[in-house]
N, C-alpha and C positions, 0 to 999 in steps of 0.2 A: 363625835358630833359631825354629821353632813356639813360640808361648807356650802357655801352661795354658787353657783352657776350663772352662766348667761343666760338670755335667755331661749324658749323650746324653739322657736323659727332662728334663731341664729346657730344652735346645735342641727337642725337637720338640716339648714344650708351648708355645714362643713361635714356630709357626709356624702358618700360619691353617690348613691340613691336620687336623692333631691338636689343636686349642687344646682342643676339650669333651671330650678324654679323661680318664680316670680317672686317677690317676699307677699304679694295678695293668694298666691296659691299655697306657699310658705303658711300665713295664717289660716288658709283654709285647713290645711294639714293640722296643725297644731290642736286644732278644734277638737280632732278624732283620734292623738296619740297622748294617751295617759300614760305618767310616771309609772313607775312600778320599784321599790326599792327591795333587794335582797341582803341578807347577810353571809358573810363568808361561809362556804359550807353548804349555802341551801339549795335546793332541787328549783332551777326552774319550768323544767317539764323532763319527762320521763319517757322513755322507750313506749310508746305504743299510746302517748297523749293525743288527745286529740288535733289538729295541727291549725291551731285555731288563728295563730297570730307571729306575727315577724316583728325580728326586736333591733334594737339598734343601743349600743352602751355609748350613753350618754359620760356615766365615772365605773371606772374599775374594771372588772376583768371574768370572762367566762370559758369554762373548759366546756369541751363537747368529747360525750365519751361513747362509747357503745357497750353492753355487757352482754356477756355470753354464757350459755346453761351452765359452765362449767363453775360460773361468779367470777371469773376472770372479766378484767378490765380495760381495754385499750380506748387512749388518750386520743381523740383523730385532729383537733385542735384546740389551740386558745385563742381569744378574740380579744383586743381591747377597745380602749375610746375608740371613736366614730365608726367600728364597724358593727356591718349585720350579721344576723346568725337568722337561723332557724326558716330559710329562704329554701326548702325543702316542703314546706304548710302545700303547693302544688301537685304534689303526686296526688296521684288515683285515688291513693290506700289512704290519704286524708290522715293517716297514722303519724306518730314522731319517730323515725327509724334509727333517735339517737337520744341521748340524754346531755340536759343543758345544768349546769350544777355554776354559780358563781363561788372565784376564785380566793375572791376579798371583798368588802360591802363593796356593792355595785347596785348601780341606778340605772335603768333600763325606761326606754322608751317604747312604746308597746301599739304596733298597727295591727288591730284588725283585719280579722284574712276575709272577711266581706268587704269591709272599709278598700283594704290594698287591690282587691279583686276590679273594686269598682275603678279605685286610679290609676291601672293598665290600662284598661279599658279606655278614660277618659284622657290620657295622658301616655301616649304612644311613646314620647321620648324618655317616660321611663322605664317602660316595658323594655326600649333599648339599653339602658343603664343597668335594671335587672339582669335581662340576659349574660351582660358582662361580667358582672358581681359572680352568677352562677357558673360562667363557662373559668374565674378566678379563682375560683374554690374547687372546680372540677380539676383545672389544671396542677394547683398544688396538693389535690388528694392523690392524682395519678402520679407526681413525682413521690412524693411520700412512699407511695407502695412500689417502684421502681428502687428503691435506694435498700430497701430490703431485699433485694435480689441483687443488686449491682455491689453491695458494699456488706464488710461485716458488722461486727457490734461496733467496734470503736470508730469504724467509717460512719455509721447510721447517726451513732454520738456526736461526730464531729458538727456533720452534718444541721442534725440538730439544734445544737449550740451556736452554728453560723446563722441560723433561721433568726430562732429566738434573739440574739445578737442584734440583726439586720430590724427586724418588728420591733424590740419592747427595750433594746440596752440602751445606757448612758455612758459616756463618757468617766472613766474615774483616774485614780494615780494610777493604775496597775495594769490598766484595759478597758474594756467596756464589761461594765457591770449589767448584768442580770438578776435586776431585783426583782425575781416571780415569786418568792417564798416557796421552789419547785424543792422536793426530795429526791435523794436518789428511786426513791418507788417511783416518784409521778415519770420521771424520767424513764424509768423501765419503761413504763405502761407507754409510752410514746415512741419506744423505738421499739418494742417487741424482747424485751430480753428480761432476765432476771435482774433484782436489785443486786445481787452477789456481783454478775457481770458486770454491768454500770460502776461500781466500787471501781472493778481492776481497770474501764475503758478511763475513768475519769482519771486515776493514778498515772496510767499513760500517757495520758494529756497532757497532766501536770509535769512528769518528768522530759515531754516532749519542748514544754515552755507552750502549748495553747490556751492552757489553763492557769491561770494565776492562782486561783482559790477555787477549791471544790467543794464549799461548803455555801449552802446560799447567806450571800447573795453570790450566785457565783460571777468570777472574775475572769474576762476569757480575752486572749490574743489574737483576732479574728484573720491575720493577716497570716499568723501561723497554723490556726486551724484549716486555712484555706490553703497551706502548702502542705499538711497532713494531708488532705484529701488527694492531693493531686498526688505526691508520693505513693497514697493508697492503691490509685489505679494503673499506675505504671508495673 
């Protein structure tokens, strides 16, 4: 059962997109961004959709993947509360050059790529906020594919698990928990390697003390994972 929310002008005031609007421009917005609910598992656009609309998750959690002739899978991110996705609707090719699938039931706020088209336009300081959004996601796409050159599996592992950590973990007895419901596949599919490899990187961890538990939820030692790395590049 969906629980209650606050309400849609006080959710896209705590999103970095809208945060300097007015709460009179806040309701204007709200006018032209319909709910959209999904369930864990479902597709919310697909490689080569048309790129009609920018979303922002209101509850829950969305993976953005890309697939290849091969039907191989690579993970490029996960999004949760208050962030955008799908701020890509801009290219020429008007195409989706990725696939949006939610992670767990998730509730999506859903802008119109006319509608958002027109509040650049009308609304210069969020075309500056946009830009930022886009050159944040540029920036952590370019580290991402850096770290597959700079580091190996268990480096790229580490890695990873310091991210997810740093975004989505909580506080537990053990360490900071990562409650993603992630497998050791999705985890492959994020760092580029096999689920076999991931098994031995994660066992590593564990016997290093970065990993408390390697089974989701996993349980990680963020402060040891970040002296793996460093040991890594030495």
């Amino acid at each position: 059962m969906m629980q209650e929310y606050p309400s849609l002008v006080w959710h896209l005031k705590n999103t970095q997109l809208f945060e300097d609007l007015s709460e009179e421009e806040l309701e204007q917005l709200s006018r032209i961004t319909p709910y959209k609910r999904f369930k864990a598992g479902e597709v919310i656009y697909r490689m080569e959709d048309p790129a009609d609309a920018l979303y922002f998750i209101r509850e829950g959690m969305v993976k953005i993947s890309m697939y290849f002739p091969n039907g191989k899978e690579m993970i490029l991110a996960l999004f949760g509360k208050y962030d955008a996705f799908g701020e890509l609707l801009l290219l020429p090719s008007e195409r989706r050059p990725n696939q949006a699938e939610a992670v767990m039931d998730t509730t999506l706020i859903v802008l119109p790529e006319a509608d958002f088209q027109r509040l650049l336009t009308q609304q210069p300081k969020i075309a500056m906020k946009f830009i930022q959004v886009m050159s944040t996601n540029l920036w952590q796409a370019q580290t991402r594919f850096a770290e597959v050159g700079a580091f190996d599996a268990p480096g790229r592992l580490a890695n990873l698990l310091l991210r997810l950590a740093h975004d989505f973990g909580k506080p537990g007895e053990r360490g900071t928990v990562i409650d993603l419901n992630l497998t050791q596949q999705d985890l492959s599919k994020m760092i580029g390697a096999t689920r076999e490899t991931v098994s031995h990187c994660l066992a590593r961890l564990l016997e290093y003390g970065a990993v408390r538990r390697r089974r989701s939820p996993i349980t990680v030692d963020t402060a040891k994972l970040q002296k793996f790395l460093d040991e890594s590049g030495n």
